[in-house]
KEKE-3310 file (N, C-alpha, C; in steps of 0.2 Angstrom, whole numbers, plus 5000, padded with zeros to 4 digits):
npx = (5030:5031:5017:5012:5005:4995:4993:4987:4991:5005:5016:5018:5026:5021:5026:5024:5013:5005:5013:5012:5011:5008:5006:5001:4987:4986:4988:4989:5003:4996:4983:4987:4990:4979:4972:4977:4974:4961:4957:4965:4960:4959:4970:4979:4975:4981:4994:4996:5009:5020:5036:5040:5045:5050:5044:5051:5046:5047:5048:5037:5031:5040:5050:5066:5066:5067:5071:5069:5073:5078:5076:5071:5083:5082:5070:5058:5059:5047:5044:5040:5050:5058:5069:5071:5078:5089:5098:5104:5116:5113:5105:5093:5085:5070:5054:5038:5024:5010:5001:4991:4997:5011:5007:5005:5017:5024:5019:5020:5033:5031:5027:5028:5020:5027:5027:5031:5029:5025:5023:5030:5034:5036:5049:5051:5040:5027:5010:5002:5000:5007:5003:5009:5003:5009:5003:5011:5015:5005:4995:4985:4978:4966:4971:4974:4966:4958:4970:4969:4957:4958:4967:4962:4952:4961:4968:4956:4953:4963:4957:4959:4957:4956:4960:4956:4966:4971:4987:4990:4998:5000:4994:4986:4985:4985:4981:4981:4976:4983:4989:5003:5018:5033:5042:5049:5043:5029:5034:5039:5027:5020:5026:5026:5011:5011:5020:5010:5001:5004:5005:4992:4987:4997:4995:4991:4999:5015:5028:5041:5054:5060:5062:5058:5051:5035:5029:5012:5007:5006:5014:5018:5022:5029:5040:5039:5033:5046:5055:5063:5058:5046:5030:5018:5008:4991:4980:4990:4996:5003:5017:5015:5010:4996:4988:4987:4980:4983:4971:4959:4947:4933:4928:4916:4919:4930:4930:4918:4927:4933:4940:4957:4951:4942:4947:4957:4957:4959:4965:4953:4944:4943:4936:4922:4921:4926:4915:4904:4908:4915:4930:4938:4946:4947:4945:4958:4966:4957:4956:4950:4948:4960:4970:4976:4993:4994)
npy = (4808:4826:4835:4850:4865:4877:4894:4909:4911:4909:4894:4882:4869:4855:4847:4831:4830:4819:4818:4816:4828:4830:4819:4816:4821:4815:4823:4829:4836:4840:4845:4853:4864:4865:4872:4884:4889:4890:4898:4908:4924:4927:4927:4933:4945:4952:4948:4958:4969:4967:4962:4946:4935:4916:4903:4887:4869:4858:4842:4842:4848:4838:4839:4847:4862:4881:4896:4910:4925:4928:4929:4912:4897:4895:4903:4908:4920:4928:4932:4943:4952:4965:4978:4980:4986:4979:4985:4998:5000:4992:4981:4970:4959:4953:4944:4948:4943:4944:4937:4925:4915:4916:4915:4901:4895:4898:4890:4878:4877:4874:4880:4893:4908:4924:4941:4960:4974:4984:4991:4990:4999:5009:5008:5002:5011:5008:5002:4995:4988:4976:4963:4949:4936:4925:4909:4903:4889:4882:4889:4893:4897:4901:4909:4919:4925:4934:4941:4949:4953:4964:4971:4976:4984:4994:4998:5005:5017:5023:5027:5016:5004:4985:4971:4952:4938:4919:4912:4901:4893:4890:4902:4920:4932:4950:4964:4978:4991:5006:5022:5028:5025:5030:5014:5013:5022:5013:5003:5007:5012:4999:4991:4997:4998:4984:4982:4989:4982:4970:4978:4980:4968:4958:4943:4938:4943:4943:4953:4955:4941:4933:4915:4912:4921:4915:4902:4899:4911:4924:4929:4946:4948:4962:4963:4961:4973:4979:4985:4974:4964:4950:4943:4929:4928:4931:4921:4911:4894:4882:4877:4865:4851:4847:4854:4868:4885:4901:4909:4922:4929:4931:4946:4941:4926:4927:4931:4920:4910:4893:4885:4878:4869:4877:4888:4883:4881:4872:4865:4865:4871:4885:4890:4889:4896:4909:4909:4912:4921:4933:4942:4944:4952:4961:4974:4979:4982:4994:5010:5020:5015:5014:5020:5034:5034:5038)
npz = (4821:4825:4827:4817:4819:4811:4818:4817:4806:4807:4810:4820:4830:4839:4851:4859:4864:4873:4882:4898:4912:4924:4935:4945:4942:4929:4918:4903:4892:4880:4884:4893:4883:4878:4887:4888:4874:4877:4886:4880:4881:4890:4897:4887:4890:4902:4898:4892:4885:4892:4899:4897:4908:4910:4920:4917:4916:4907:4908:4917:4936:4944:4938:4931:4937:4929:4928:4915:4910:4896:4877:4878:4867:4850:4848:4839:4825:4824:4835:4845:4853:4865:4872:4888:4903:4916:4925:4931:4922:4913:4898:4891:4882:4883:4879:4872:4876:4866:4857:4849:4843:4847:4862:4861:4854:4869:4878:4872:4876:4890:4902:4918:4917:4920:4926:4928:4939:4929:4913:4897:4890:4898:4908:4926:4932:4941:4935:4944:4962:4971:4983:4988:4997:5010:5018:5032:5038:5052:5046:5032:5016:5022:5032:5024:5017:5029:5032:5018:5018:5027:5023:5008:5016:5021:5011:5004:5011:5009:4994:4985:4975:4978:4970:4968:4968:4967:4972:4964:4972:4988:4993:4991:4981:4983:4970:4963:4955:4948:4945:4934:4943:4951:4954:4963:4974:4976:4980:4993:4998:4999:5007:5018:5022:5022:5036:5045:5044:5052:5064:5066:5067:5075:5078:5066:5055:5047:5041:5038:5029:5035:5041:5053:5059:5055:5055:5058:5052:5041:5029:5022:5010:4999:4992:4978:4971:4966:4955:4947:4951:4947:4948:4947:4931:4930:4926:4923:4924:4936:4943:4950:4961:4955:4942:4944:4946:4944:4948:4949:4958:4966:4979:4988:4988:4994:5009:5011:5012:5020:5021:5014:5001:4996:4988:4979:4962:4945:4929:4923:4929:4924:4911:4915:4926:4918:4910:4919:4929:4920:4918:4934:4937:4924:4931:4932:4920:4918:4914:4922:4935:4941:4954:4963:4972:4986)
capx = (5031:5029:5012:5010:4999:4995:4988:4987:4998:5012:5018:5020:5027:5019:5026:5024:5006:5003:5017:5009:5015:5006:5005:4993:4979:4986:4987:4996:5005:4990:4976:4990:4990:4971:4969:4978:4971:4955:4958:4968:4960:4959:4978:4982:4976:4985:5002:5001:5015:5023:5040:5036:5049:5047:5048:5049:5045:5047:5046:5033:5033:5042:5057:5069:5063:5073:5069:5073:5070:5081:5074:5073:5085:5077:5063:5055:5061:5044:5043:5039:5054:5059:5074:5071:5085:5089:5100:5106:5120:5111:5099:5094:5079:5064:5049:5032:5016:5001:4995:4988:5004:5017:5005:5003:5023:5028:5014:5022:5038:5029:5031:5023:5021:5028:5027:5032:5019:5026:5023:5039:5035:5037:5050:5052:5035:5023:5004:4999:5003:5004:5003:5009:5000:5009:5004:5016:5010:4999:4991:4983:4975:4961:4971:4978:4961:4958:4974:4966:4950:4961:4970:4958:4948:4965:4969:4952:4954:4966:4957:4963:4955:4960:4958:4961:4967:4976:4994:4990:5000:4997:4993:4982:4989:4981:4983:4981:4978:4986:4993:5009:5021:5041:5043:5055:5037:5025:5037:5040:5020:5017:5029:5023:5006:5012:5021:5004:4994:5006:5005:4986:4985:5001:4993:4991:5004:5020:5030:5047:5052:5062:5055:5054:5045:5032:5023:5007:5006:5004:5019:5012:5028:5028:5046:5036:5034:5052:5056:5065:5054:5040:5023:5015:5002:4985:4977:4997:4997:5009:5022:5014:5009:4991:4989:4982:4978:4983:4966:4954:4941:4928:4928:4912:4923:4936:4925:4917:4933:4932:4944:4961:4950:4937:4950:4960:4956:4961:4963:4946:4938:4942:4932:4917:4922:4923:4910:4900:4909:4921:4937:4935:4955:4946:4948:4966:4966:4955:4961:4945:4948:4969:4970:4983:4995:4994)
capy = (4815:4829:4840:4859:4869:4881:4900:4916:4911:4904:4885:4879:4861:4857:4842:4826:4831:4814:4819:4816:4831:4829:4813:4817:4819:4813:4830:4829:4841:4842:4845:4861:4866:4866:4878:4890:4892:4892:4904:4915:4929:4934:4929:4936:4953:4951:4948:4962:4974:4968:4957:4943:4929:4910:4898:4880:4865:4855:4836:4842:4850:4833:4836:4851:4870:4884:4903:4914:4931:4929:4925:4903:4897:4892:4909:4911:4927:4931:4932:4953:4956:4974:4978:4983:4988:4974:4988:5005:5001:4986:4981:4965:4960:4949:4942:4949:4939:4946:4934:4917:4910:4917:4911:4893:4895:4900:4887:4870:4874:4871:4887:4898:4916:4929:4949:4962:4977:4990:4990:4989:5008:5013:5002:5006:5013:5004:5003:4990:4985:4968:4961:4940:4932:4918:4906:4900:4883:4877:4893:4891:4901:4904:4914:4924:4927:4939:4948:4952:4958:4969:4977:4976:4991:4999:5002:5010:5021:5029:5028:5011:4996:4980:4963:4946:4930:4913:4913:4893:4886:4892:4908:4925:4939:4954:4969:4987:4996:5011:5028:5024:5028:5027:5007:5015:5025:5010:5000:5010:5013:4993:4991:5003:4995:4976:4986:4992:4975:4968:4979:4979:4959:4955:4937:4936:4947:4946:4958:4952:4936:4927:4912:4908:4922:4913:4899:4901:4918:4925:4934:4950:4949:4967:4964:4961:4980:4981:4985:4970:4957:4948:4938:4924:4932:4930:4914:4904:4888:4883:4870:4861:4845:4847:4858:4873:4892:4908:4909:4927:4927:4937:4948:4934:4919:4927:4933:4913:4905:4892:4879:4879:4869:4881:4890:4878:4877:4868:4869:4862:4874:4890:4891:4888:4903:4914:4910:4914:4929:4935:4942:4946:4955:4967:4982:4979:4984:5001:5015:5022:5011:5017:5024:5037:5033:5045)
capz = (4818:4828:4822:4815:4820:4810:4822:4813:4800:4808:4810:4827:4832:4846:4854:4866:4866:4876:4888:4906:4915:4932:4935:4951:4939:4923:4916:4898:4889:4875:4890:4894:4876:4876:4891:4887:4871:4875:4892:4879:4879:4898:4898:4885:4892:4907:4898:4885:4884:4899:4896:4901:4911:4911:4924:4911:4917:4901:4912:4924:4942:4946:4936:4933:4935:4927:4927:4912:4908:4891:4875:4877:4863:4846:4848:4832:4822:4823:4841:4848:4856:4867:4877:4891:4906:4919:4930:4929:4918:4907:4899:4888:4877:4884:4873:4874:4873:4863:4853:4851:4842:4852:4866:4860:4855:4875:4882:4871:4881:4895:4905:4920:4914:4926:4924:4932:4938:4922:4905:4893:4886:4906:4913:4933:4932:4942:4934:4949:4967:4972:4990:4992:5005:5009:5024:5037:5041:5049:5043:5025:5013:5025:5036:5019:5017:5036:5031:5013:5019:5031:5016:5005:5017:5021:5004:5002:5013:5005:4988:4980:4974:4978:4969:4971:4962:4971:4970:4963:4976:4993:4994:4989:4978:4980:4966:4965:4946:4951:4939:4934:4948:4952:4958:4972:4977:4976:4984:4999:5001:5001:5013:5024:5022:5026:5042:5046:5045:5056:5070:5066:5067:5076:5080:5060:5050:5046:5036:5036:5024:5041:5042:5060:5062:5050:5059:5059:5051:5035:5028:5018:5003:4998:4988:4970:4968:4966:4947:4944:4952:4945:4950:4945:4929:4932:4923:4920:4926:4940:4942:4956:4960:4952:4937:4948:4941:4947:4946:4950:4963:4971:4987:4991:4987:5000:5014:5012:5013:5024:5020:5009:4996:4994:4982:4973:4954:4942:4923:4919:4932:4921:4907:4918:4929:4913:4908:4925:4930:4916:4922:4938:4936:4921:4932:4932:4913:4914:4918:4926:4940:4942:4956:4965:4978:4992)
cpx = (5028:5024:5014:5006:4999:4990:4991:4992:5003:5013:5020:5021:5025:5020:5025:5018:5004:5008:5014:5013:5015:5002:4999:4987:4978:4985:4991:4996:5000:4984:4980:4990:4983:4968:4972:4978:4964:4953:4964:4967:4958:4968:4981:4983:4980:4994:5003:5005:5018:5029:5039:5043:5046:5051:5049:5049:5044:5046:5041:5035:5036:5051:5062:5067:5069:5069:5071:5068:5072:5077:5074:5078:5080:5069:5063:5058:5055:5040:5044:5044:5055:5064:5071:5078:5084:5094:5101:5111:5119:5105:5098:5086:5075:5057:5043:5027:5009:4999:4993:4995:5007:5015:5008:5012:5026:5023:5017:5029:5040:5032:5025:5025:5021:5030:5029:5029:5021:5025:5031:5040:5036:5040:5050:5046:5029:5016:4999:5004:5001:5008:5003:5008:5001:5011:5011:5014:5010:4995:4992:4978:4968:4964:4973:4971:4958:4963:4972:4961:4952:4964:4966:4954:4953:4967:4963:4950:4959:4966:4958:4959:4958:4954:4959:4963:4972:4981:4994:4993:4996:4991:4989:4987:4983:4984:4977:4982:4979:4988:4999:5014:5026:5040:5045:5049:5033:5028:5036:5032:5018:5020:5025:5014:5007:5014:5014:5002:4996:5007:4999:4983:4991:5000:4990:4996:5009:5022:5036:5047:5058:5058:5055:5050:5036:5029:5018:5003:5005:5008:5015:5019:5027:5034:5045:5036:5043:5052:5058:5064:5048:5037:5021:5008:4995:4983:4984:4993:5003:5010:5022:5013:5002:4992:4984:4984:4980:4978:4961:4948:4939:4931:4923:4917:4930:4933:4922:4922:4934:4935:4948:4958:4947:4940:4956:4956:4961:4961:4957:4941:4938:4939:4925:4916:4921:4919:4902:4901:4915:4925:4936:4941:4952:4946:4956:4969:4962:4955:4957:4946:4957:4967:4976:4986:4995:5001)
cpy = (4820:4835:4847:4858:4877:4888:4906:4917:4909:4899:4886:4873:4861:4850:4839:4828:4825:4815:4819:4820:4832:4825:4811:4816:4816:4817:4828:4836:4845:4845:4853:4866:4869:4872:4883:4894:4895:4897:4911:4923:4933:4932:4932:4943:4957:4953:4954:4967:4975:4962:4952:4935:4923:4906:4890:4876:4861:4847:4836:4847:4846:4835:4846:4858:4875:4890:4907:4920:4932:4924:4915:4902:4895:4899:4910:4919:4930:4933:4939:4951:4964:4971:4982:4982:4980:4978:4993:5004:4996:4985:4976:4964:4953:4948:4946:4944:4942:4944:4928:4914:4911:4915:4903:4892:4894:4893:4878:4871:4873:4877:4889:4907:4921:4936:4953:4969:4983:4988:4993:4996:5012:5011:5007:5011:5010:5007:4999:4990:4978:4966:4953:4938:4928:4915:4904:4895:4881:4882:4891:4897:4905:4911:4921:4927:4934:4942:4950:4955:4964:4974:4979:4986:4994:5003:5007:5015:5027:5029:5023:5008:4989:4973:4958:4940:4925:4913:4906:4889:4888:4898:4913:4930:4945:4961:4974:4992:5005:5016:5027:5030:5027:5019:5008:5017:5020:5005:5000:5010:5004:4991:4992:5000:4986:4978:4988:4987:4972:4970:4979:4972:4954:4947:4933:4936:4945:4950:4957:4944:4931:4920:4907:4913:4920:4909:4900:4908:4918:4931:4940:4953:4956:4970:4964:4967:4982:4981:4979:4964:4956:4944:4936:4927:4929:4925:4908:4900:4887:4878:4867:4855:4844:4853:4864:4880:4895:4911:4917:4926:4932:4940:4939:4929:4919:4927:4925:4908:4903:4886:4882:4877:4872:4888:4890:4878:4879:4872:4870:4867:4880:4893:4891:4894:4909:4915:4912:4921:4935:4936:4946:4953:4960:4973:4985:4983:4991:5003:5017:5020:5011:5022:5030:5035:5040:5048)
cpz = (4822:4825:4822:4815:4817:4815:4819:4809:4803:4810:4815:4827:4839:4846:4859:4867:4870:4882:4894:4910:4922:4931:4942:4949:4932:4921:4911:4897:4883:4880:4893:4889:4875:4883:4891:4879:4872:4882:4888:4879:4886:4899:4893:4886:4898:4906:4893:4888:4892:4895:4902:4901:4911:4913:4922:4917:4914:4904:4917:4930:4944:4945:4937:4933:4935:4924:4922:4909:4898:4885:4875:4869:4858:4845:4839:4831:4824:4829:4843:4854:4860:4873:4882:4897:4913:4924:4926:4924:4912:4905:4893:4885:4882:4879:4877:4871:4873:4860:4853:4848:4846:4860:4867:4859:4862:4876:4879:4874:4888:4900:4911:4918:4921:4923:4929:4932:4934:4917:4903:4891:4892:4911:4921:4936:4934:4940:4940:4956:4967:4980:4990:4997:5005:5016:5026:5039:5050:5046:5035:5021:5016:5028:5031:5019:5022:5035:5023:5015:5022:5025:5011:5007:5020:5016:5001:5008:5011:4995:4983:4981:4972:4973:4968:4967:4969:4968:4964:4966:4982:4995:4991:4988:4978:4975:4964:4959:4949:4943:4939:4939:4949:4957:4965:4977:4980:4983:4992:5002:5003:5005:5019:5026:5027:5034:5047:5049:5049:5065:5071:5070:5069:5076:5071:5055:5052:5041:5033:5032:5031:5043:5050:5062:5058:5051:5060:5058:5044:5032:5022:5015:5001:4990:4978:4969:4967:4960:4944:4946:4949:4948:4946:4939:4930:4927:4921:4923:4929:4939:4948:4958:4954:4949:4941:4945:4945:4945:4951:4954:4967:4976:4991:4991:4992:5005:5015:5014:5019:5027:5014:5001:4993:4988:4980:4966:4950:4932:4920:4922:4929:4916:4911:4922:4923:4911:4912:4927:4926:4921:4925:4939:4931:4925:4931:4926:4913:4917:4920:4932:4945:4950:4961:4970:4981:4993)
residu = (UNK:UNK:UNK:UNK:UNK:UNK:UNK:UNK:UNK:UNK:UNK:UNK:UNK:UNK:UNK:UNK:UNK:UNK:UNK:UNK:UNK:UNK:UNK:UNK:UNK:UNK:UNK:UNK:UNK:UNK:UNK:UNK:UNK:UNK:UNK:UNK:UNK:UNK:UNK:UNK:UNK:UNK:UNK:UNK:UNK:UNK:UNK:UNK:UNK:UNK:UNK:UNK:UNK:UNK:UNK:UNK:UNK:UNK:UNK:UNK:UNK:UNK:UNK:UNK:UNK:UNK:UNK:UNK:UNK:UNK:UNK:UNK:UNK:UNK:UNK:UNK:UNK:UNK:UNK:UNK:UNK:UNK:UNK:UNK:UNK:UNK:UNK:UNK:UNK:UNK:UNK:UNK:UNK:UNK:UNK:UNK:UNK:UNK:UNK:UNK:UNK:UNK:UNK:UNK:UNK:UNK:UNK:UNK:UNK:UNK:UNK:UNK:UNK:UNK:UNK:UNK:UNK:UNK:UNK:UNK:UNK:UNK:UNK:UNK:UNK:UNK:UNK:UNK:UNK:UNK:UNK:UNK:UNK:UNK:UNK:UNK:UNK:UNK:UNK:UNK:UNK:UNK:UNK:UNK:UNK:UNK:UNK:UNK:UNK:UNK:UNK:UNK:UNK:UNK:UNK:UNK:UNK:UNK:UNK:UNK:UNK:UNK:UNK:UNK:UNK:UNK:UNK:UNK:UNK:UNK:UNK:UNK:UNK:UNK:UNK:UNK:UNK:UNK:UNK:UNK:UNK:UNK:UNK:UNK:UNK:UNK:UNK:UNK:UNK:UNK:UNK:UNK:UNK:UNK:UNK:UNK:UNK:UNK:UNK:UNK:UNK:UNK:UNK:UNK:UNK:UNK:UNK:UNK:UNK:UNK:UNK:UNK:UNK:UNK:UNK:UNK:UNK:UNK:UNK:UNK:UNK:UNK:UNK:UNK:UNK:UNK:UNK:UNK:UNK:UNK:UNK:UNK:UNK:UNK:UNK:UNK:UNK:UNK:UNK:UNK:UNK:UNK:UNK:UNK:UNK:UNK:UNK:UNK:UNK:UNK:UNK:UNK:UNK:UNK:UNK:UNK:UNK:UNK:UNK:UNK:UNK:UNK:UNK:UNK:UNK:UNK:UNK:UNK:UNK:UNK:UNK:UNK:UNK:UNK:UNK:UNK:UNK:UNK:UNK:UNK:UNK:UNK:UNK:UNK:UNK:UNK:UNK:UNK:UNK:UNK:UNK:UNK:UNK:UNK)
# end
């Protein structure tokens, strides 16, 4: 019989709790249930009032992956819906995730949680930039690291605050709480920054997403500020071999980096981080900390 769980008054069925979903570490489907309750409340602040896409992986990283922006069938009635537009002449409804049921509801269908940098009350209006640093092999997240610190004091240069989290596979996301600004704006400005770093760090940067010129480089993705792309949210769980976090981390802990393992974690290693340096991503949420694009 498959259990209910009762959370803030609604009945969830949460099944296959024994499911081994990464079989690398023996990760079940109950051990995924259980970190993203008990990390709900930095993910949750992460995903409020933004519509929020899911990448499922209901077999694992092993088996079929499939992206949807549209409610999944079977969504509870009681599921916070809002339309928002998906082009100039359309526009369809996405779920929102603000509470712990509707959490624990998206989290049993075995999901990564991806946003994109507006809130739903301002579509096409970016509140964040976001910068993907993703190696080129043999380059690794070390080398993502040398082109974050470089943007990191670009961007404060013209006034911005950057911060950082691991993509959970490869790579380093950095992001930018900004005043909300046209996407077409934001866009053009990161652009024009990855442009930058690349003439800056030819021997490190690229800008373009070609991937021969990518060997050993660190392409610096800029295309996420585009209104109608998303990134990975900050605390998901990714669909990778090991159940690795898009997980938040210091300037120190980038400047230290000295090896790809040096920031890899896990689900088991998040709790223990919040509880050491709460969420290092809280600026990202207060608007004191917004700042203007040039």
């Amino acid at each position: 019989m498959t259990p209910i769980a009762e959370v803030e008054g609604r009945r969830i069925a949460l099944s296959n709790l024994e499911k081994v979903l990464y079989p690398a570490t023996g990760t079940t489907k109950g051990e995924v249930l259980h970190y993203c309750a008990t990390s709900a409340g930095a993910l949750l602040s992460h995903l409020a009032n933004r519509p929020v896409s899911f990448l499922r992986y209901p077999d694992g990283p092993a088996g079929q992956l499939f992206f949807t922006k549209n409610p999944p069938p079977g969504t509870p009635s009681w599921v916070r819906r809002a339309t928002v537009p998906r082009s100039a002449e359309q526009s369809a409804e996405q779920v929102l995730v603000e509470d712990l049921a509707t959490l624990m509801w998206a989290a049993n269908l075995v999901v990564e949680f991806h946003t994109p940098q507006w809130q739903v009350d301002s579509p096409a209006r970016a509140d964040r930039i976001v910068f993907d640093l993703d190696p080129g092999e043999p380059a690794t997240v070390v080398e993502c690291c040398a082109a974050a610190l470089w943007l990191r004091e670009r961007l404060t240069v013209d006034g911005l605050n950057a911060y950082a989290k691991t993509s959970g596979s490869k790579g380093l996301h950095l992001l930018v709480p900004l005043e909300p600004t046209p996407s077409r704006e934001v866009s053009a400005y990161a652009k024009s920054l990855a442009v930058e770093a690349e003439a800056e760090l030819p021997h490190l940067v690229v800008h373009r997403m070609a991937r021969a010129l990518r060997p050993g480089k660190v392409f610096v993705d800029h295309s996420q500020n585009s209104a109608a792309k998303t990134t990975a949210a900050p605390y998901t769980l990714r669909a990778r071999t090991e159940p690795t976090v898009s997980a938040p981390v210091s300037w120190e802990e980038v400047g230290n980096c000295a090896a790809p393992e040096d920031l890899v974690f896990r689900i088991g290693d998040i709790a223990g981080r919040l509880a050491r340096y709460g969420d290092l991503l809280g600026p990202l949420i207060n608007l004191n900390r917004a700042g203007r694009l040039p």
